[in-house]
KOLFIRO-952146 format. One line per field, with one value per residue: residue number from 1; x, y, z of N, C-alpha, C in turn. Coordinates in steps of 0.1 Angstrom, whole numbers, plus 2048, in hexadecimal, padded with zeros to 3 digits. Layout:
N
n = [NUM	...];
n.east = [X	...];
n.north = [Y	...];
n.up = [Z	...];
ca.east = [X	...];
ca.north = [Y	...];
ca.up = [Z	...];
c.east = [X	...];
c.north = [Y	...];
c.up = [Z	...];
END
This chain:
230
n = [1	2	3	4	5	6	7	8	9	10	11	12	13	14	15	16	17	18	19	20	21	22	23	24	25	26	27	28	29	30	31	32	33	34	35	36	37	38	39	40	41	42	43	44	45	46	47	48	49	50	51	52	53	54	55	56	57	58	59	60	61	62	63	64	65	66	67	68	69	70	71	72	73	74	75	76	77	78	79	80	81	82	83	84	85	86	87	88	89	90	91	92	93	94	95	96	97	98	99	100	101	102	103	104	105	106	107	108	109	110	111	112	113	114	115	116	117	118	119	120	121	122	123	124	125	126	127	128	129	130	131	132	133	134	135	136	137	138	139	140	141	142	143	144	145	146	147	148	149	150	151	152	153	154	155	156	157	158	159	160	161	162	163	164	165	166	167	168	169	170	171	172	173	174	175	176	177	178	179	180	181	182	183	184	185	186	187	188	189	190	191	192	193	194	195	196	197	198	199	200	201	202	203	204	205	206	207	208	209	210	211	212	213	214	215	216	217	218	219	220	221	222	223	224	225	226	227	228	229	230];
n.east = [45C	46A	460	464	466	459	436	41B	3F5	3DD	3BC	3A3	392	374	365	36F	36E	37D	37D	37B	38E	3A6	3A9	3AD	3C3	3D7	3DC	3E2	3FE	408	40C	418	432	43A	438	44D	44C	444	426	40B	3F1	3D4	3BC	3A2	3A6	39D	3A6	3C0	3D7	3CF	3D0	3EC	3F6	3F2	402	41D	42F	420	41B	40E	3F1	3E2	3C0	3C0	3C8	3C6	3D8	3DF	3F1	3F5	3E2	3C6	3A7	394	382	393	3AB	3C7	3E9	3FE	3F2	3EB	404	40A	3F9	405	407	418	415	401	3E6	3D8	3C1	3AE	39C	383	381	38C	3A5	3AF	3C7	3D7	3D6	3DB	3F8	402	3FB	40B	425	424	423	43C	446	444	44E	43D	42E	422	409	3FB	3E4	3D2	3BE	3C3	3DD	3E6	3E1	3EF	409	40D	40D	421	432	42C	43B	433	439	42E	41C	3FA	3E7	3CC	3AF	393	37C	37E	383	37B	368	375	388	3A0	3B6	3C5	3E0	3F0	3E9	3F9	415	418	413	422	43B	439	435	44F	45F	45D	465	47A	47F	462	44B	436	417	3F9	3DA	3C1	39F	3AF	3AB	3B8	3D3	3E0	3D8	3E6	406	409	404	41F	42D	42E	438	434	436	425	406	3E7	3C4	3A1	385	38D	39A	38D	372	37B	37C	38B	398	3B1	3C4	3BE	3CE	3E8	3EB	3EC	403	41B	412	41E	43A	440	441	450	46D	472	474	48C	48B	48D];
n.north = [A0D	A0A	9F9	9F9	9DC	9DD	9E3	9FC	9FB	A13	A0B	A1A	A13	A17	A26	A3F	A5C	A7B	A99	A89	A71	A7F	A8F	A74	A6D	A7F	A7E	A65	A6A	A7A	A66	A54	A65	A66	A4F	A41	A29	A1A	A28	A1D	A2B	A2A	A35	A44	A3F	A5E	A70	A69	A7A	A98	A93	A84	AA0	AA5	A9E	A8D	A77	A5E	A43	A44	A33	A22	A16	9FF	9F5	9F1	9DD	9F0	A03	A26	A32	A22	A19	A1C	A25	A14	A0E	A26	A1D	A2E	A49	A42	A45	A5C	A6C	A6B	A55	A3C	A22	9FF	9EC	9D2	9B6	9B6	9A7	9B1	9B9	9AD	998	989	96F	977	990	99C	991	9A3	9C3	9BA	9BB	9D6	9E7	9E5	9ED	A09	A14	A0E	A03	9E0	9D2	9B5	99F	982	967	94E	93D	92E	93C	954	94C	946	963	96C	95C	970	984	99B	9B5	9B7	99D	99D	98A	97B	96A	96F	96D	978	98F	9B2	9A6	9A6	996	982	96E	94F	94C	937	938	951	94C	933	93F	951	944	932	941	952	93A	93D	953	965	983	98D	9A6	99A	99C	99D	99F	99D	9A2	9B1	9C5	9D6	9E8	9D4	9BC	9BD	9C3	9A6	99B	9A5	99D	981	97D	98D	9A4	9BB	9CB	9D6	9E6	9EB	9F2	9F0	A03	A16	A18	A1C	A30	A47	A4A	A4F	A4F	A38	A2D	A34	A27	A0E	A10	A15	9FB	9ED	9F4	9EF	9D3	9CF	9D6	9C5	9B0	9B8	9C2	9DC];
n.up = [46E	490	4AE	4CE	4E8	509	4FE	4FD	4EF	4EB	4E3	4D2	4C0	4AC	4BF	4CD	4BA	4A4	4BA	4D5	4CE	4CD	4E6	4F4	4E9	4EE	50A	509	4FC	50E	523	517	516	52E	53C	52B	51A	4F9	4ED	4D8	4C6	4B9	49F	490	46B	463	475	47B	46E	47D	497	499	490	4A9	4BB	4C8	4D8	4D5	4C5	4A4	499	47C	478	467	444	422	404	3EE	3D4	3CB	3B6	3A9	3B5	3C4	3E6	3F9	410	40F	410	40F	413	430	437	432	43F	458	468	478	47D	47B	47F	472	467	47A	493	493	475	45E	44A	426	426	411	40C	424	424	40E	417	431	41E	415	428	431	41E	421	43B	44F	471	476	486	486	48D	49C	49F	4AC	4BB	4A1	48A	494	490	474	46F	47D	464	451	454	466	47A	496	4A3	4B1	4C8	4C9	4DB	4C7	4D5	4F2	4EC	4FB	50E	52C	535	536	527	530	542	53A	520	514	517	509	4F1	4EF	4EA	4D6	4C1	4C0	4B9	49F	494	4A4	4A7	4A4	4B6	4CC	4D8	4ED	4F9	4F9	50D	51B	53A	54E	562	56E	562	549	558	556	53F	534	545	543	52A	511	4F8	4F7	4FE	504	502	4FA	503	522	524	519	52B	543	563	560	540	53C	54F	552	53B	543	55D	554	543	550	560	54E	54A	561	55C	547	553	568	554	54A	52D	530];
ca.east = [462	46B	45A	46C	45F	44C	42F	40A	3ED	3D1	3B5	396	38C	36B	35E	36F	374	37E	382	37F	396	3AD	3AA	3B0	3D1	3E1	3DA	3EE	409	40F	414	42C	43F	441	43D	45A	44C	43E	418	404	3E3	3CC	3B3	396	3AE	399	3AB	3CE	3DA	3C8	3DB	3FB	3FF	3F2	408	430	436	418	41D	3FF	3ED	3D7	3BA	3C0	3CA	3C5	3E7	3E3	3FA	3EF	3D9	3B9	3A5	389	37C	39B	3B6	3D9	3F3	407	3E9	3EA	413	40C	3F2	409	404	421	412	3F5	3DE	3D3	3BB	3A9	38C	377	389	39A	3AC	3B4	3D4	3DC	3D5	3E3	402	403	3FB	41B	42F	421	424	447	44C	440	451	42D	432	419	402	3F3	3D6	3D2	3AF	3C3	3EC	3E7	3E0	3FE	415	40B	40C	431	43B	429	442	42C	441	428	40D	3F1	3E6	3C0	3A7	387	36E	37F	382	36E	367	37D	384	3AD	3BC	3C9	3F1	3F9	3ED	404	420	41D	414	42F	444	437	439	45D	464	45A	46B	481	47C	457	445	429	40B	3F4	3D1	3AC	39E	3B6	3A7	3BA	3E1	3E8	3D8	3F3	411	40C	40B	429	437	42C	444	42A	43C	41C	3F8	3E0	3B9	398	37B	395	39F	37F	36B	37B	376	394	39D	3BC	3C7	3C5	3DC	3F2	3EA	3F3	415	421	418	427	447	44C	446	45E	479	471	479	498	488	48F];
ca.north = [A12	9FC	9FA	9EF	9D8	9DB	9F1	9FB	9FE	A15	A0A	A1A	A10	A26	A29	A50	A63	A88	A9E	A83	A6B	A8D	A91	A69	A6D	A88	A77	A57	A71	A7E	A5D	A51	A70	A68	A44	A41	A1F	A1E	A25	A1F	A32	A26	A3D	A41	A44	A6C	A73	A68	A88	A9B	A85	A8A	AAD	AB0	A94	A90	A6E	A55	A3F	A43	A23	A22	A09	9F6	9FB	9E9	9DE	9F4	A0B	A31	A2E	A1D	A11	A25	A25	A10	A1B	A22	A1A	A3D	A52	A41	A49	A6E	A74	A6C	A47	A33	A0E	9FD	9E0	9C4	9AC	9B5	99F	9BB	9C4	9A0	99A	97E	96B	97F	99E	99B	992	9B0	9C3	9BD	9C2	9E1	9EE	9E3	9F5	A17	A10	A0D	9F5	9D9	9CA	9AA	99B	974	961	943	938	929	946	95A	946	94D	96F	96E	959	978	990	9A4	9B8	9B1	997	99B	978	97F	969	975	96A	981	9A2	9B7	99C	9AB	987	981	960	94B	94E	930	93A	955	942	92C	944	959	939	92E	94E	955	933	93E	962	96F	993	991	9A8	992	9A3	995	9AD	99E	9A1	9B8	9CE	9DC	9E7	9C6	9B9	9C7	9BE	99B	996	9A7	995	96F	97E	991	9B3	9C8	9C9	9E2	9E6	9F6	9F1	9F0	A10	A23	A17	A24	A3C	A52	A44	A58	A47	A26	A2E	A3B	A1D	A03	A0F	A16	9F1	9E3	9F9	9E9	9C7	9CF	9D6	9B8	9A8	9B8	9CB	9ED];
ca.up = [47B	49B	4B7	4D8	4F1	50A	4FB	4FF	4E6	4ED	4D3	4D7	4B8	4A7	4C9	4C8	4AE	4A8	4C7	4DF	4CD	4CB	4F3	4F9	4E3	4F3	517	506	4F7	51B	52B	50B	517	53F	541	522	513	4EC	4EC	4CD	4C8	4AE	49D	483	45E	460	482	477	46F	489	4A4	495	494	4B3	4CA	4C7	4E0	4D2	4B5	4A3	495	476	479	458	436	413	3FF	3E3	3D3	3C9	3A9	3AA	3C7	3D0	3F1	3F8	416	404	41D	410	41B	43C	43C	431	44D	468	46A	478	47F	473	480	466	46C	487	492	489	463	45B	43B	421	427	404	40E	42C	41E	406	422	437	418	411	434	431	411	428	44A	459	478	473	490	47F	497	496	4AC	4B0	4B4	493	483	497	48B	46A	46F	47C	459	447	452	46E	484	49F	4A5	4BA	4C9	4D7	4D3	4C2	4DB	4FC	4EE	4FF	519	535	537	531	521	53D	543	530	510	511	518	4FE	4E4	4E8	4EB	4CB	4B7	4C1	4B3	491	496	4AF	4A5	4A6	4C6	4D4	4DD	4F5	4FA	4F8	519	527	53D	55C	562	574	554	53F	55C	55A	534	533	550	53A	521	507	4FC	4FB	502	4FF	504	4F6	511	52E	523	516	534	554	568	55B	537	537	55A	551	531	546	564	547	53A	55D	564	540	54C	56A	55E	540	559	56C	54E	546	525	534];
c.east = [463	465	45B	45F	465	445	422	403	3E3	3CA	3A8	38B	382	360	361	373	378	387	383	389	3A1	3B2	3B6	3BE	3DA	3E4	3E5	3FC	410	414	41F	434	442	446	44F	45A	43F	431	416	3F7	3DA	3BF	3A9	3A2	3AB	3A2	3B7	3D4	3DA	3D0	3EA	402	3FE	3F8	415	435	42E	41F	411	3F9	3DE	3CF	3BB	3C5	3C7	3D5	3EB	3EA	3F5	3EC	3CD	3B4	39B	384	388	3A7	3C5	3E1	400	3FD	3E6	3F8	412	402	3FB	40D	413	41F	405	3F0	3D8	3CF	3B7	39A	383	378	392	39B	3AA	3BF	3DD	3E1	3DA	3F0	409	403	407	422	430	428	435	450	450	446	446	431	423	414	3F9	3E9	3D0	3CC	3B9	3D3	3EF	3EB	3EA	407	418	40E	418	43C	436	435	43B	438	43A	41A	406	3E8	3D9	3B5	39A	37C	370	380	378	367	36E	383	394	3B5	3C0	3DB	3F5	3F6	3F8	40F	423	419	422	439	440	439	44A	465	46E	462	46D	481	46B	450	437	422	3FF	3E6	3C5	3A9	3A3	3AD	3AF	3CC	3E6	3E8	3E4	400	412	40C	416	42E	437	434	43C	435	431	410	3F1	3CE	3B1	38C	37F	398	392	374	370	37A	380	39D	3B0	3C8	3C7	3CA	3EA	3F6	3F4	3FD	419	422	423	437	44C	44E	452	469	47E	476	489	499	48E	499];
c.north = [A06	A02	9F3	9E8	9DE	9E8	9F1	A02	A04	A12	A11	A17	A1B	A2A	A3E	A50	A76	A8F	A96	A77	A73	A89	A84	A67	A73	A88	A6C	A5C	A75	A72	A54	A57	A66	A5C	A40	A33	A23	A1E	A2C	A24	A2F	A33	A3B	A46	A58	A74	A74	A78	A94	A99	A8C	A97	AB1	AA5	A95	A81	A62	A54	A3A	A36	A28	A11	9FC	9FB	9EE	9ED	9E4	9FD	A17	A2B	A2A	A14	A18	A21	A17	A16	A19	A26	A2C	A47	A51	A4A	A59	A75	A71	A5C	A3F	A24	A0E	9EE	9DC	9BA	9A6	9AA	9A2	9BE	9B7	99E	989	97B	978	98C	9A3	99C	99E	9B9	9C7	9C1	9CD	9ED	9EE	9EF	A0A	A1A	A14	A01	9ED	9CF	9BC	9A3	98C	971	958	940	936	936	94E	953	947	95C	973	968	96A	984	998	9A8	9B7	9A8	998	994	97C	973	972	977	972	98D	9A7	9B0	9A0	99B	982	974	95B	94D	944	934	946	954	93A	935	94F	94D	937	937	951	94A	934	947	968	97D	998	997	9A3	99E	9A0	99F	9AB	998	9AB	9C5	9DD	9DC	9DB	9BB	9B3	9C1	9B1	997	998	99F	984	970	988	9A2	9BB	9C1	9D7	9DD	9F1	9FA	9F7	9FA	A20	A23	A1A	A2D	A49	A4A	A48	A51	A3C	A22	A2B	A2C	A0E	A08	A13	A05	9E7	9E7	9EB	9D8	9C2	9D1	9CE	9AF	9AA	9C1	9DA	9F1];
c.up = [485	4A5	4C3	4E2	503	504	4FF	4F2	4EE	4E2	4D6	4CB	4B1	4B5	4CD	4BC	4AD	4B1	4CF	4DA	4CD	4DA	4F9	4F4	4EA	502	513	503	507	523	527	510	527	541	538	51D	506	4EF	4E0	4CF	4BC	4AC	491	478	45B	46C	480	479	478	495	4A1	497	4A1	4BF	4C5	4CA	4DB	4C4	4AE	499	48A	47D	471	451	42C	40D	3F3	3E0	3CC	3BA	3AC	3B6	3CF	3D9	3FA	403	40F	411	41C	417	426	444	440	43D	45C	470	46C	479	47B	479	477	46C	477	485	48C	47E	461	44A	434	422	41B	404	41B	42A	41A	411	42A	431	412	41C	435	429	41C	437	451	460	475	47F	48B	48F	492	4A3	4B0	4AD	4A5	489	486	48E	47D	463	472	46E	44C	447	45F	478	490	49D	4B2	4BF	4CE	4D0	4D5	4D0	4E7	4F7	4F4	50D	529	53E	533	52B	52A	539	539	51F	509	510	50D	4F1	4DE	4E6	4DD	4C1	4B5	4BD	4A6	48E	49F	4B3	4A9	4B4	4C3	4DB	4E2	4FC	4FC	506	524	52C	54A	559	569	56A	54A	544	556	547	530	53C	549	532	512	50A	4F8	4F9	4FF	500	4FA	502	51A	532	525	524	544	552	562	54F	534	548	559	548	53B	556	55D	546	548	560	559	546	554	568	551	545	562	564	544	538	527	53D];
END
């Protein structure tokens, strides 16, 4: 599947699961509907389904997968059983869940195989750039050491990362995220040229988690229409 720019990721990672990752979904589903830019929603692989039947406007995000193909593989995620629960995109090589170049690889072309959109997650330019010759339909540029930090990359690294990425591949959406905490957050990566962002902390930790979904893709809007995106 495609996934236009600008967009937002909610991640909350295994912080909910269940009913309250249920709740947090259909808060993100309602502001997909009003604000009218893509939001992805990431969930535990048990939730998937769950989620799905019960939102319409979110595009729902497995955490991972393994590149194997139905057959053997116990305890193993097979990328169809993500598709069949509902699963439209997929994060690979998160900080937390990182891969082998190999498997990686496999990986994209698997996702490929399934039209699962593919979020690949790279600490360091280097590694982006890598991640744009693999094929990823998006990379997400953070480094390792701010996630969670409420602590944002300074303006120039965004700059030159998307500059540098979009060298490699024109098509690729830049994704620009560790640190982000706040909808002004959010504006200004998009306003450096980054077509989406997204939070876990930023999100899970205010006062109304469901308001500063909805805070964030209001400000991505307007600085997607600032930039002519929308």
């Amino acid at each position: 599947m495609k996934v236009k720019s600008p967009f937002l990721v909610v991640n909350p990672k295994s912080y909910l699961y269940g009913k309250k990752s249920l709740e947090l979904a259909k808060s993100a589903d309602e502001t997909a509907r009003s604000v009218g830019i893509p939001v992805l929603f990431t969930c535990p692989f048990a939730d998937l389904r769950m989620i799905r039947d019960s939102t319409t406007d979110i595009i729902v995000c497995a955490q991972s997968m393994d590149p194997l193909k139905p057959g053997r593989g116990m305890g193993h995620v097979l990328p169809e059983s993500l598709k069949e629960a509902g699963a439209e995109a997929v994060f690979l090589n998160h900080a937390e869940n990182t891969k082998t170049l190999t498997d990686l690889y496999a990986c994209v072309r698997r996702a490929k195989e399934l039209d699962l959109f593919t979020i690949v997650c790279a600490d360091s330019v280097t590694e982006a750039k890598a991640a744009c010759c693999l094929g990823a339909d998006a990379v997400l540029a953070e480094p390792t050491d701010l996630i969670g930090t409420g602590k944002v990359a300074d303006d120039s690294y965004a700059i030159e990362t998307v500059k540098a990425l979009r060298e490699i591949n024109p098509d690729v959406l830049v994704m620009i995220a560790s640190g982000v905490t706040t909808a002004d957050d959010c504006y200004n990566v998009i306003r450096l040229g980054a077509d989406g962002t997204g939070a876990t902390s930023g999100i899970l930790n205010a006062p109304s988690p469901a308001a500063r979904i909805q805070e964030m893709a209001e400000a991505i809007k307007r600085a997607g229409k600032e930039r002519g995106l929308l």
